[in-house]
C-alpha positions as CSV (number, residue, x, y, z in Angstrom):
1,X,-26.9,15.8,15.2
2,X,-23.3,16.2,14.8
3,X,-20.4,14.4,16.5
4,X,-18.4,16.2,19.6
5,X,-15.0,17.7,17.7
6,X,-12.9,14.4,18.7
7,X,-10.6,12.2,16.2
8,X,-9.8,8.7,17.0
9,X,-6.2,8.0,15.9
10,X,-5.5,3.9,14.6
11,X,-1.8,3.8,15.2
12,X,0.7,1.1,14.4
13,X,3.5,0.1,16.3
14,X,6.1,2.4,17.4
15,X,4.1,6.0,15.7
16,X,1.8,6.1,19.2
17,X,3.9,9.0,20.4
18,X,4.3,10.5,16.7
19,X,0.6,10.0,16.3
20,X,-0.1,11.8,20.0
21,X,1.5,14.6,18.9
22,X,0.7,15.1,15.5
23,X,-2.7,14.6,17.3
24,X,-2.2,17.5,19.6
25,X,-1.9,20.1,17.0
26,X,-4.6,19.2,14.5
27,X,-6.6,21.8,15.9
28,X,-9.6,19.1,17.5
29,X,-11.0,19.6,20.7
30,X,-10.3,15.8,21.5
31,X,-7.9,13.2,20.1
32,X,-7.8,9.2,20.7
33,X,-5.0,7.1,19.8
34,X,-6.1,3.6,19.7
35,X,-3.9,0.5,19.3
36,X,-3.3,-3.0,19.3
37,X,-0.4,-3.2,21.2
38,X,-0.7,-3.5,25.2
39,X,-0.3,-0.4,27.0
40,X,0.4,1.5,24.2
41,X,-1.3,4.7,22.9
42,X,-4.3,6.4,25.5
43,X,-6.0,3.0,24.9
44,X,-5.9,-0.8,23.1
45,X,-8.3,-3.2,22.3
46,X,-6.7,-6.4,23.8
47,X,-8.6,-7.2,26.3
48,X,-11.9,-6.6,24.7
49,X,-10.2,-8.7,21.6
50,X,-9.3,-11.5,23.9
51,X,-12.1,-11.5,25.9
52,X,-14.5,-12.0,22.6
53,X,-11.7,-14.3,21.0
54,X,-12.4,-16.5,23.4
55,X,-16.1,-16.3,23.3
56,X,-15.8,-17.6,19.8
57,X,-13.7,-20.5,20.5
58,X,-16.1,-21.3,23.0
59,X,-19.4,-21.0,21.1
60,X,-18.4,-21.1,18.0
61,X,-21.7,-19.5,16.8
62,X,-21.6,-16.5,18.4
63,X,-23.1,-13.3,16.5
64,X,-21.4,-10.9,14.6
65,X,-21.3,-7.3,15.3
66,X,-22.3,-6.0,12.7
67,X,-20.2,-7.5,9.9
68,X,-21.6,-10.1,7.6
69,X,-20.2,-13.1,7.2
70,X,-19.2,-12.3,3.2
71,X,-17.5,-9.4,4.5
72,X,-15.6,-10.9,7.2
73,X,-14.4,-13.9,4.3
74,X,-13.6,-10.3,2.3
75,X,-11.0,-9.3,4.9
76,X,-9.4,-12.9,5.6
77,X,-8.7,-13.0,1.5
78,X,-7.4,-9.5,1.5
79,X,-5.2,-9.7,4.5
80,X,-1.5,-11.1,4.0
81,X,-1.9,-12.5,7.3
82,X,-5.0,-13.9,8.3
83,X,-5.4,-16.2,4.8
84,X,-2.6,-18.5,6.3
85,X,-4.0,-18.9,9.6
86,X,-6.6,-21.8,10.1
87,X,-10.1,-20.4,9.1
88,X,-11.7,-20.9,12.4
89,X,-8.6,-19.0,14.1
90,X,-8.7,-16.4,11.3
91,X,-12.7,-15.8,11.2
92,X,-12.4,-15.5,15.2
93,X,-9.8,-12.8,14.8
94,X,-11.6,-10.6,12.2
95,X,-15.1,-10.7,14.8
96,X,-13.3,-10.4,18.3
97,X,-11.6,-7.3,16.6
98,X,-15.1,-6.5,15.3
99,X,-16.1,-6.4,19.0
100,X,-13.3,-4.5,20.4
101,X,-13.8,-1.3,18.1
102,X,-16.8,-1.5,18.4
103,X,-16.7,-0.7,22.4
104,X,-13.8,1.9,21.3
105,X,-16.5,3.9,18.7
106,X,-19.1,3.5,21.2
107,X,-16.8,5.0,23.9
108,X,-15.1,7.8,21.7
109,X,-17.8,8.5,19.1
110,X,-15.6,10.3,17.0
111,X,-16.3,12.6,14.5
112,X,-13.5,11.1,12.0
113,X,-10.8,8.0,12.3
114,X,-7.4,8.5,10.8
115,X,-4.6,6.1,10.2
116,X,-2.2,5.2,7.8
117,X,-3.2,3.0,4.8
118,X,-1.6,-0.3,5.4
119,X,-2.3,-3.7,4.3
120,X,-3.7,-5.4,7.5
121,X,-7.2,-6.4,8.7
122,X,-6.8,-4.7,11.9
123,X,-7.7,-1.4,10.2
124,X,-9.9,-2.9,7.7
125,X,-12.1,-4.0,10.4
126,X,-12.0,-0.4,11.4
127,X,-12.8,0.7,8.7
128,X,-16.0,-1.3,8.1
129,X,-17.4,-0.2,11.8
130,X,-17.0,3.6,10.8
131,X,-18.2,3.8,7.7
132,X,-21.8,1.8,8.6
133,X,-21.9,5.0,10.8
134,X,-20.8,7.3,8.9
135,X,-18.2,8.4,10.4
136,X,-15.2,9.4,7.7
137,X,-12.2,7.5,7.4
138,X,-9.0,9.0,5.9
139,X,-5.8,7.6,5.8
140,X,-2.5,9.6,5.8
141,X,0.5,8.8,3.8
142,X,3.6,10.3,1.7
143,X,2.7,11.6,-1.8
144,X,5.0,11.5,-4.9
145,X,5.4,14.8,-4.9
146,X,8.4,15.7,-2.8
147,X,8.1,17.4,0.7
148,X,3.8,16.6,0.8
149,X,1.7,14.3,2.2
150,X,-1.9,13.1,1.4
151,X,-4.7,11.5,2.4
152,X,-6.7,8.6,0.8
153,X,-9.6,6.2,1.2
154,X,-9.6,2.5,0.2
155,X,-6.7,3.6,-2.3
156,X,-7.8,6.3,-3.8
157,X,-6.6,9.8,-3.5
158,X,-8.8,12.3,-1.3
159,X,-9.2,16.0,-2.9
160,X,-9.5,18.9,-0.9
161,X,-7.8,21.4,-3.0
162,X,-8.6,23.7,-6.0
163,X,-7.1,23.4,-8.6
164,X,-3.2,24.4,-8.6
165,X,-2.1,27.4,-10.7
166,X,-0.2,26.1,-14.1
167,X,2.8,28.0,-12.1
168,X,3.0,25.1,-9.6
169,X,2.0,22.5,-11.9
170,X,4.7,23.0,-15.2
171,X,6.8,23.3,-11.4
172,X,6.4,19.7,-10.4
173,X,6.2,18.5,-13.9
174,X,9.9,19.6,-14.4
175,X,10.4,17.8,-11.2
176,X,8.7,14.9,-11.7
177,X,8.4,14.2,-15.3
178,X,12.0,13.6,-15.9
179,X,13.9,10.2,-16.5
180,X,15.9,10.4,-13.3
181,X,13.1,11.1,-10.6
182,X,13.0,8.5,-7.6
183,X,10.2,8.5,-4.9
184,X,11.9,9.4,-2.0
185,X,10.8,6.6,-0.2
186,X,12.6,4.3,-3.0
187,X,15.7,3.3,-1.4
188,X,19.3,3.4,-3.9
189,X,22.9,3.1,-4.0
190,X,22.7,-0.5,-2.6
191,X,24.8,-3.8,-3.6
192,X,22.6,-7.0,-3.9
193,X,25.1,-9.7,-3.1
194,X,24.3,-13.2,-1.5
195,X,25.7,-11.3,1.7
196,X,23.1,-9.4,2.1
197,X,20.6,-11.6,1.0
198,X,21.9,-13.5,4.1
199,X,21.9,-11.2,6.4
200,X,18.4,-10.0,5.7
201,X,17.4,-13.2,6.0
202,X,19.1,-14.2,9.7
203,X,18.3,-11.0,10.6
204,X,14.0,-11.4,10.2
205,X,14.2,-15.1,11.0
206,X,15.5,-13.8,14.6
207,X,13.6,-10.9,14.5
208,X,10.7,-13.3,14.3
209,X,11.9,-15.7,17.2
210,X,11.6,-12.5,19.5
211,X,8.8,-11.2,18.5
212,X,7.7,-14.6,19.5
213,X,8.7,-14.5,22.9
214,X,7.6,-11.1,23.2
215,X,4.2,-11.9,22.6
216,X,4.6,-14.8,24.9
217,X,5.6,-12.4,27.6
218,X,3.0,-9.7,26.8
219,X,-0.2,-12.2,26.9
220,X,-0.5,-11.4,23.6
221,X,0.0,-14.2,21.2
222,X,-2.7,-13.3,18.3
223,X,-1.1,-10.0,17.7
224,X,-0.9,-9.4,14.4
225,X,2.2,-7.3,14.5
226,X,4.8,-10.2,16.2
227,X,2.3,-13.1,13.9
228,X,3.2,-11.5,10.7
229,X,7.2,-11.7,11.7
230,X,6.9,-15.3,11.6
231,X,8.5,-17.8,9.1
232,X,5.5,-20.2,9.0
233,X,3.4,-17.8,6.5
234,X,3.2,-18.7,3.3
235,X,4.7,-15.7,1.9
236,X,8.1,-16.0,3.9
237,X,11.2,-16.5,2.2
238,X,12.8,-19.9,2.7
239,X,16.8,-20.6,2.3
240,X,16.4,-22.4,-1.1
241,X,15.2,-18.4,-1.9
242,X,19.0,-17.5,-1.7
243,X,19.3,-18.2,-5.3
244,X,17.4,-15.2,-6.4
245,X,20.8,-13.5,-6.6
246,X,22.3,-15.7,-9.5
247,X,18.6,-16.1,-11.2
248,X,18.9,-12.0,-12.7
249,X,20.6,-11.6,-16.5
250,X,23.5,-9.9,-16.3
251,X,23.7,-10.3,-20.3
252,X,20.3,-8.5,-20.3
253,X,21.3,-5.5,-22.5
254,X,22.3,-7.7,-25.2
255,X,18.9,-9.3,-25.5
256,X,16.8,-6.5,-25.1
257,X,18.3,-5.5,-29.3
258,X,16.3,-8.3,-30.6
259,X,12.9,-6.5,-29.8
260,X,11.6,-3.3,-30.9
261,X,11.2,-0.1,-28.2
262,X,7.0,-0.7,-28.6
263,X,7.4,-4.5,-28.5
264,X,8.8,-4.4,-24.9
265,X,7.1,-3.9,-21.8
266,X,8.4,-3.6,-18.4
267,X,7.3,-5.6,-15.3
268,X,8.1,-3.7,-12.1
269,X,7.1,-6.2,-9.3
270,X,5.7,-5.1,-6.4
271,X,5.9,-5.5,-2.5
272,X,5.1,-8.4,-0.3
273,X,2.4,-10.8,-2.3
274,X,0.5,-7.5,-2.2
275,X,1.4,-3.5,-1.1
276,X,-0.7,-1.8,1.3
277,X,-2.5,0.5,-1.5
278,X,-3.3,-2.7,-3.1
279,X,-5.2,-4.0,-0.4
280,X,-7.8,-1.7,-1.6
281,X,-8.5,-2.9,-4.3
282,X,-12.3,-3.0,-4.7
283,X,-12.2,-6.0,-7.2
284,X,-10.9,-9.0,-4.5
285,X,-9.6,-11.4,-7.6
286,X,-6.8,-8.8,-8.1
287,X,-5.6,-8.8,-4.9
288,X,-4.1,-12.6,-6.2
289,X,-1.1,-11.1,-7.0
290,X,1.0,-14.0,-8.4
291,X,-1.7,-15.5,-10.4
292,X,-2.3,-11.5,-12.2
293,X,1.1,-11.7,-12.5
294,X,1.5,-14.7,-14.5
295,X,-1.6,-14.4,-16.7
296,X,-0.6,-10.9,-17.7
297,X,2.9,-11.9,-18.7
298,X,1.2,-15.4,-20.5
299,X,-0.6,-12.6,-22.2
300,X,2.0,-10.5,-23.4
301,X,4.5,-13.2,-24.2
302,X,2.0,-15.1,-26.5
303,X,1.4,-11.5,-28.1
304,X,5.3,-11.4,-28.7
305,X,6.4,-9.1,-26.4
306,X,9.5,-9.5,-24.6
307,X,9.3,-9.0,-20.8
308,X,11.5,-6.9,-18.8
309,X,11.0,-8.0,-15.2
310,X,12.4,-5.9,-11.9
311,X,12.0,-7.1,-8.6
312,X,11.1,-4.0,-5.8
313,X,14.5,-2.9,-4.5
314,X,12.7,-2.9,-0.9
315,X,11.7,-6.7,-1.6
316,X,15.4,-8.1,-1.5
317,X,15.5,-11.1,0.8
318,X,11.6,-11.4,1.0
319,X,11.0,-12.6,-2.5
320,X,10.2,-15.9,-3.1
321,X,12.1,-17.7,-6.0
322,X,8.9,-19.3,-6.9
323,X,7.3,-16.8,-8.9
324,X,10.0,-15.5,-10.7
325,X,10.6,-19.4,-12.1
326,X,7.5,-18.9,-13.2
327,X,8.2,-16.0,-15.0
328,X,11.4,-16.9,-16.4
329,X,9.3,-20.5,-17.6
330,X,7.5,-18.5,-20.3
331,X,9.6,-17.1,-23.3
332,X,10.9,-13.1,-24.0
333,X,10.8,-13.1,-19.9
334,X,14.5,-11.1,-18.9
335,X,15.1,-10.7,-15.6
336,X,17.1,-7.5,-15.1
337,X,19.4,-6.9,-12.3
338,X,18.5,-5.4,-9.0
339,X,21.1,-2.7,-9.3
340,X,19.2,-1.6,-12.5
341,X,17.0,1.3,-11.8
342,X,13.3,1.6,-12.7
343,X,13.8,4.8,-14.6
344,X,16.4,3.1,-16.8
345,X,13.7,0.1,-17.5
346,X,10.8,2.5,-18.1
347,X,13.2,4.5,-20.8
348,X,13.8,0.8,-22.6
349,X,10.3,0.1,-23.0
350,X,7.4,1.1,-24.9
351,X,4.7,0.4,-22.2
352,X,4.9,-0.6,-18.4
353,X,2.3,-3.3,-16.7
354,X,1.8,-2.8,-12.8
355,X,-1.2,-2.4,-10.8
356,X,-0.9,0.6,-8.3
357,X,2.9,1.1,-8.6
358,X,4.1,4.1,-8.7
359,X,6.4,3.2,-11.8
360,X,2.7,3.4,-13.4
361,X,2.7,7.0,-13.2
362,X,5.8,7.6,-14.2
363,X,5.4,5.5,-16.9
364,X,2.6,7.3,-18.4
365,X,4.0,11.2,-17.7
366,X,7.0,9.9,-19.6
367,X,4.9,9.2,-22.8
368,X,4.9,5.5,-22.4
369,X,2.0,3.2,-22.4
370,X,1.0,2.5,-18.7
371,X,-1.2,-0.5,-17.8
372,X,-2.6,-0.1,-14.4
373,X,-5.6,-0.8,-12.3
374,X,-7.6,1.8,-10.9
375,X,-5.7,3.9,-8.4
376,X,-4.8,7.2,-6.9
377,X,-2.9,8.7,-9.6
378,X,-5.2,7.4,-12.5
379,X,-6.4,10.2,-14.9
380,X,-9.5,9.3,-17.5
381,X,-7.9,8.8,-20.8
382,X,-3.9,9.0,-19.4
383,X,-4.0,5.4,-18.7
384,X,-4.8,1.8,-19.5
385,X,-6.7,0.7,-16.7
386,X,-8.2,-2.7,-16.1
387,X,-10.5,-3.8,-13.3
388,X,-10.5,-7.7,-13.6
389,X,-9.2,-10.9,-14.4
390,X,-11.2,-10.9,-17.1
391,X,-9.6,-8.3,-18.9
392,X,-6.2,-9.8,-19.3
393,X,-5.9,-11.3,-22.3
394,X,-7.0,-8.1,-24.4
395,X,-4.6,-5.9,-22.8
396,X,-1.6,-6.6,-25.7
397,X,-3.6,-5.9,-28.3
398,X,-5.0,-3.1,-26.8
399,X,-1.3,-1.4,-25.8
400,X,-0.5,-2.2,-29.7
401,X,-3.6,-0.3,-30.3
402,X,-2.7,2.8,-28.3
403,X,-0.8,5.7,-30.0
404,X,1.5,7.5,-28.7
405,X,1.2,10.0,-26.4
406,X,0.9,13.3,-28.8
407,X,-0.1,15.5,-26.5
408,X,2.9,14.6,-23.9
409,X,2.9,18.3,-21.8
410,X,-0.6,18.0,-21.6
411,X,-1.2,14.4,-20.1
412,X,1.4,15.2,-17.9
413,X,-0.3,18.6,-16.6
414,X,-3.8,16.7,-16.1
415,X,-2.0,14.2,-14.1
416,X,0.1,16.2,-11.8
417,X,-2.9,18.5,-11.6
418,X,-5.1,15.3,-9.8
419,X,-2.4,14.5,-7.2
420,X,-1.5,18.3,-6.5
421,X,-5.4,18.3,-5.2
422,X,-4.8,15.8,-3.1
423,X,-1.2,17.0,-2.0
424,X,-0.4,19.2,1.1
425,X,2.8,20.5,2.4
426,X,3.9,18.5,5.0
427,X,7.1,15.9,6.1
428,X,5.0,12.4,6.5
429,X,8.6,10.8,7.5
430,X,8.8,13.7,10.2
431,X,7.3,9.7,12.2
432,X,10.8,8.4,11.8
433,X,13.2,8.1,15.0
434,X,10.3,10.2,16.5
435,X,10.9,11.6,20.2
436,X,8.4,13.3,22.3
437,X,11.2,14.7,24.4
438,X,12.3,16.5,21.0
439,X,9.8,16.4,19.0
440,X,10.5,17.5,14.9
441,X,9.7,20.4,14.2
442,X,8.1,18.7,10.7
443,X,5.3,16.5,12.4
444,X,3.9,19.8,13.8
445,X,3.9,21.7,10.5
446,X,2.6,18.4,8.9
447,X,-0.3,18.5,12.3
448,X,-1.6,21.6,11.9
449,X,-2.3,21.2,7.6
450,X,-3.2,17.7,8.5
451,X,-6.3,19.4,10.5
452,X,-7.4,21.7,7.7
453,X,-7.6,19.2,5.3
454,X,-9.1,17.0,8.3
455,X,-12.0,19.9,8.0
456,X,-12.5,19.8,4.8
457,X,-13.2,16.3,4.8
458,X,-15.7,16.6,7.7
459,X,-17.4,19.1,6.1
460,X,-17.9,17.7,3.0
461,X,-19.2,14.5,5.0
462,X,-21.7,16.3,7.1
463,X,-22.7,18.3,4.0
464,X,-23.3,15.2,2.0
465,X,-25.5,13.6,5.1
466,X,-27.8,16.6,5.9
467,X,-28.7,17.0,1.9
C-alpha cells in the first residue's frame, strides 16, 4: 500500500523557513520540516533525543532501534564530529538520535525524506531509518552546471532526465569545458595574508565560545551544530597553524620547468578532513583523508612525479599545518600559492589526483588524466577511478599508462551528458539571506521542478517495489 502524498523535510540550521517554503510549492499534499534545533521547523527531535540519551547513560545496554551496532561504529568513523567525542558519548548520540526519528517516521510516514547532502551523522542516521523502510531519500544540492540544481543519494548523482539534445550538450560543453570555468560556489578575487588568516581564526574561536553559551541557554548541549563550532576537535586549527601563509612557494613557477607536462600531477586538496559528498563514500578507509593523502603522493613521488599541491580557497584558516608538512617532507611536493587558481594548476599538469572534487571533472573534460574515486560525475572509461587503499600504489604507473585523450569532444559530450540527466533548472542558493516576508522568487521556481523530479523519483521507487 502506498504512503499518504507527505514529504518530510531534514533541514539544517537557519534554511527551516527556506525549506518551509520551498516545501509549500512542491506540489505534495503534506510537508514536514524536521530539525535538530529547538523550536525550529513544524517539529525537532530534542526531546525525544534527550530523553533516550539519557536512557543510555543510564543503562548503558539499552537496545538499538533498529541499527546494528557495525552500523552505528560506521557513522561515528564517518562523521567529522562524533569520532572525537568519547565512544560511549558518541555511540549514545548516534542511538538516542536513532530513537528520535524513529518516533518522527512513525508519526509522519512519509512517502520520501529530502535534505541536503552534508557531512554529519544527524542525517546519516536518517538516512539509515528510511531506507530499512523503503522510503526514498534524496538529497538536494547545486550542480556544476550554472543556474541548476540536482539531487543525489549517498554521493552519487540521481537521473531523472532523458537524454539532453546534442544542442544543449556542445551548449554547456562551451561553457564548461574551457580553462577559465569556476563553480560558482568557488569563491575568488581574495588576498591570503596572515591578516586574514587572523581574523578567520578570532573570528570561529568566538563564534565557538557563543555557540557554547547558546547551547547552555537552549538545554541543548549535545547539539551537533554549536559541538562542531568548538576548538577542542581534532580537526580545529590551532595558532601554531598561522604559518600556513609563509609555508606556499612563491618561486613555484621556476620549479615546475624541471618536470615534463605528463610527469606532473596536481593535488587539489579538499574541505574539512573530509567534504560532505565524501562522507558517502561507500568504501569507509577512504573517508581517512590525510592518510589517502599522503600514501597517494608517497606513490607518485617515488614514481617521479612532481607534486603540485593547492589548498581549497574555502579552507583558509581551517587547515592544519600538519598535513601539508607532511606533504612538503616527501620530495617533488610544490606548494603553490592560494591566490593561484585551480584552472591555472590543471593547465600545468598532465593528470590531476582528488577524490570527489570537482577539479576531477574538470580535469578530465580538459583532456587531462583525472584520478578519482567513484562519484557523481564519474563516466565508465572518462576516468581513473579507484575504490581502495589498496589500489594506491598502482595508480602512477597506471596514469603513465593512460593515453591521451584522442577523442577530447567526445569524452567531454558523454560526461556533460551524465550530469545534464541529473540537472534541473533551478537557483539552489535562492536559501541564502532567505526571508519568508519576501520570499525569492528563485526558491519557488526551484520548488515547483524540485517536485517533478520528487515524482519521478517516487515513481521509480514504488515501481521497483511492486515488481
Amino acid at each position: 500500500m502506498d504512503r499518504p502524498d507527505t514529504i518530510l523535510i531534514y533541514a539544517i540550521n537557519r534554511t527551516d523557513a527556506w525549506w518551509k517554503h520551498v516545501g509549500e510549492n512542491l506540489g505534495f499534499a503534506r510537508n514536514v520540516v524536521v530539525t535538530d534545533i529547538r523550536g525550529k521547523g513544524d517539529c525537532d527531535v530534542i526531546d525525544d533525543f534527550y530523553d533516550a540519551y539519557r536512557r543510555q547513560r543510564t543503562q548503558p545496554n539499552a537496545p538499538m532501534a533498529v541499527l546494528s551496532a557495525e552500523e552505528v561504529d560506521d557513522v561515528i568513523a564517518r562523521c567529522r564530529l562524533l569520532r572525537w567525542l568519547p565512544t560511549r558519548q558518541a555511540r549514545g548520540m548516534v542511538v538516542a538520535m536513532e530513537h528520535a526519528f524513529t518516533r518522527v517516521l512513525d508519526r509522519v510516514d512519509p512517502a520520501l525524506v529530502l535534505s541536503f547532502p552534508i557531512d554529519r551523522y544527524v542525517s546519516d542516521v536518517l538516512e539509515r531509518l528510511a531506507r530499512r523502510r523503503n522510503i526514498p531519500y534524496v538529497e538536494l544540492t547545486a550542480s556544476l552546471i550554472s543556474g541548476m540544481s540536482m539531487l543525489m543519494y549517498r554521493g552519487q548523482l540521481v537521473k531523472t532526465a532523458a537524454a539532453p539534445s546534442p544542442d544543449m550538450v556542445r551548449e554547456q560543453v562551451q561553457t564548461i569545458a574551457k580553462p577559465d570555468f569556476t563553480p560558482s560556489y568557488v569563491q575568488t578575487a581574495v588576498r591570503y595574508t596572515s591578516s586574514r588568516w587572523w581574523k578567520t581564526f578570532i573570528y570561529f574561536r568566538i563564534r565557538g565560545l557563543g555557540f557554547k553559551l547558546i547551547s547552555w541557554f537552549k538545554r541543548d548541549a549535545l547539539n551537533l551544530h554549536y559541538l562542531d563550532a568548538q576548538a577542542f576537535l581534532g580537526h580545529k586549527p590551532r595558532l601554531a597553524d598561522r604559518r600556513i601563509v609563509d609555508m606556499v612557494d612563491w618561486q613555484w613557477r621556476d620549479k615546475i620547468d624541471a618536470f615534463p607536462k605528463h610527469k606532473r600531477v596536481f593535488f587539489g586538496l579538499q574541505l574539512f578532513p573530509e567534504a560532505s559528498i565524501d562522507y558517502w563514500l561507500a568504501n569507509r578507509e577512504l573517508i581517512d583523508y590525510e592518510d589517502l593523502l599522503i600514501d597517494a603522493a608517497t606513490a607518485f613521488s617515488r614514481a617521479g612525479f612532481q607534486i603540485l599541491v593547492k589548498d581549497h580557497p574555502s579552507q583558509f584558516g581551517f587547515r592544519q599545518c600538519a598535513l601539508l608538512d607532511r606533504l612538503l617532507a616527501l620530495p617533488n611536493v610544490v606548494l603553490l600559492p592560494y591566490e593561484v587558481s585551480g584552472n591555472e594548476a590543471i593547465s600545468l599538469v598532465g593528470s590531476n589526483f582528488t577524490l570527489t572534487g570537482t577539479l576531477g571533472l574538470q580535469a578530465a573534460l580538459l583532456g587531462l588524466v583525472s584520478v578519482a574515486s567513484p562519484t557523481y560525475y564519474t563516466t565508465p572509461g572518462d576516468f581513473l577511478t579507484f575504490n581502495s587503499r589498496a589500489a594506491i600504489p598502482d595508480l602512477p604507473a597506471l596514469v603513465q599508462a593512460t593515453p591521451p585523450a584522442t577523442a577530447l569532444e567526445q569524452r567531454q559530450e558523454r560526461i556533460l551528458t551524465h550530469l545534464l540527466q541529473g540537472s534541473f533548472e533551478g537557483d539552489f542558493f535562492s536559501f541564502r539571506g532567505f526571508s519568508s516576508d519576501a520570499p525569492h522568487p528563485g526558491a519557488k521556481t526551484l520548488a515547483e521542478e524540485l517536485g517533478r523530479q520528487l515524482r519521478a523519483v517516487l515513481n521509480r521507487s514504488r515501481q521497483a517495489l511492486h515488481a
